[in-house]
C-alpha positions in Angstrom: -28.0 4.0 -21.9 -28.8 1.5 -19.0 -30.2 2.6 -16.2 -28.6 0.5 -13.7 -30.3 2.0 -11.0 -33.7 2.7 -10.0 -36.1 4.3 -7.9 -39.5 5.1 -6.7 -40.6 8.6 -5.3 -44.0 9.3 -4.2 -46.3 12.4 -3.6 -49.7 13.0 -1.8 -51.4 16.4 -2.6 -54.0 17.1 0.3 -55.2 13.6 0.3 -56.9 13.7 -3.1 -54.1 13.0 -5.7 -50.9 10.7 -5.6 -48.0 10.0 -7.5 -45.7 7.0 -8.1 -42.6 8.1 -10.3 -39.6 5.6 -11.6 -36.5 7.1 -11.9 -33.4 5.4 -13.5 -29.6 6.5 -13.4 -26.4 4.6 -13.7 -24.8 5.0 -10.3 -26.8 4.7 -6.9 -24.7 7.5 -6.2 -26.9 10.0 -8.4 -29.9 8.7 -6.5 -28.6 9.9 -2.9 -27.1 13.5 -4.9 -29.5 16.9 -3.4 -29.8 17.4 -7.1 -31.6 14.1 -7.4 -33.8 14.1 -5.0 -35.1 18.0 -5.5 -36.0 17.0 -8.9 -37.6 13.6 -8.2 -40.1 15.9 -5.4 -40.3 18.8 -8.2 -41.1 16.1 -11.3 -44.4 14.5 -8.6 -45.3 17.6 -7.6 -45.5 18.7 -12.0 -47.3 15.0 -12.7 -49.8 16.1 -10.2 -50.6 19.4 -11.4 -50.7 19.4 -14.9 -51.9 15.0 -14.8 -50.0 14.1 -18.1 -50.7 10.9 -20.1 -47.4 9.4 -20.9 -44.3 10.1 -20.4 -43.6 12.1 -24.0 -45.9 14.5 -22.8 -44.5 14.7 -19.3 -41.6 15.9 -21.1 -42.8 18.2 -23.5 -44.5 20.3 -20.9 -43.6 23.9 -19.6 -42.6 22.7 -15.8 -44.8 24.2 -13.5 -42.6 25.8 -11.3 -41.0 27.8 -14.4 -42.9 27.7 -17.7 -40.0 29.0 -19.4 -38.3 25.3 -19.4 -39.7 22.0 -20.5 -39.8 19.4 -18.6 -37.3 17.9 -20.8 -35.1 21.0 -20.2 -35.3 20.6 -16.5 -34.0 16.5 -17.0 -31.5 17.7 -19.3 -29.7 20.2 -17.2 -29.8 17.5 -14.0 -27.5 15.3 -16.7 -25.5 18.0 -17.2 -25.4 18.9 -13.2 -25.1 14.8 -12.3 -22.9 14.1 -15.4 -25.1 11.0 -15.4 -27.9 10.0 -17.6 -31.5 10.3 -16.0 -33.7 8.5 -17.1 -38.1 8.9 -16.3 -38.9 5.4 -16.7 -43.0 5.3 -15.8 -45.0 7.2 -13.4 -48.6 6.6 -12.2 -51.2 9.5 -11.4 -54.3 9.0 -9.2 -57.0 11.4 -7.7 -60.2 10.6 -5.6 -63.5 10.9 -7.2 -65.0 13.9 -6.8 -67.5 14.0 -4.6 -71.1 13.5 -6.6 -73.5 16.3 -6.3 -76.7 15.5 -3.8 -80.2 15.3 -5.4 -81.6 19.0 -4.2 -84.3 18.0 -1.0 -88.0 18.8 -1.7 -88.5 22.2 0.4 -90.1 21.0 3.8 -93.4 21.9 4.5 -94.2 25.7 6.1 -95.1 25.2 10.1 -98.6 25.8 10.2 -99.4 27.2 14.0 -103.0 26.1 14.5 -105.2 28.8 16.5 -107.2 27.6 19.2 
């Protein structure tokens, strides 16, 4: 199958974790489809959640959304729906460092009122 066509969707979760995903298809006309682009925001929104390594395991996970289906599942049945082959080419996953704990402060010294 070539995947004539490609694109890049993106998602930002609260500031702390991104995703880049590439998508191929053989018409530009699957891109621009309601199908297409719910499942491109659905796929970003699973890679950021569940933070797979490759794209094998992005597809043998239980989506998010619905644990009953795979991933793989939820790609197949947009083929069916598109009539088109879909193809996940790469995606990318990043998320902020976590902010490292402080060193605990020595307890500050009592107030000591001196009596006159």
């Amino acid at each position: 199958m070539l995947a004539a066509e490609r694109v890049i969707h993106s998602y930002v979760h609260q500031g702390r974790i991104g995703v880049l995903v590439e998508l191929g298809t053989e018409t530009d006309y699957a891109i621009r489809s309601q199908e297409f682009v719910a499942f491109m925001r659905d796929l970003c929104l699973h890679i950021a959640a569940s933070a797979p390594g490759t794209v094998p395991e992005l597809l043998a996970q239980p989506f998010v959304k619905d644990p009953s289906v795979t991933v793989t599942q939820l790609l197949e049945s947009l083929t069916a729906a598109l009539r088109e082959h879909v193809v996940i080419a790469r995606f990318v996953r990043w998320e902020t460092q976590p902010s490292l704990p402080r060193e605990p402060e020595p307890p500050s010294a009592p107030a000591v009122a001196r009596r006159a």
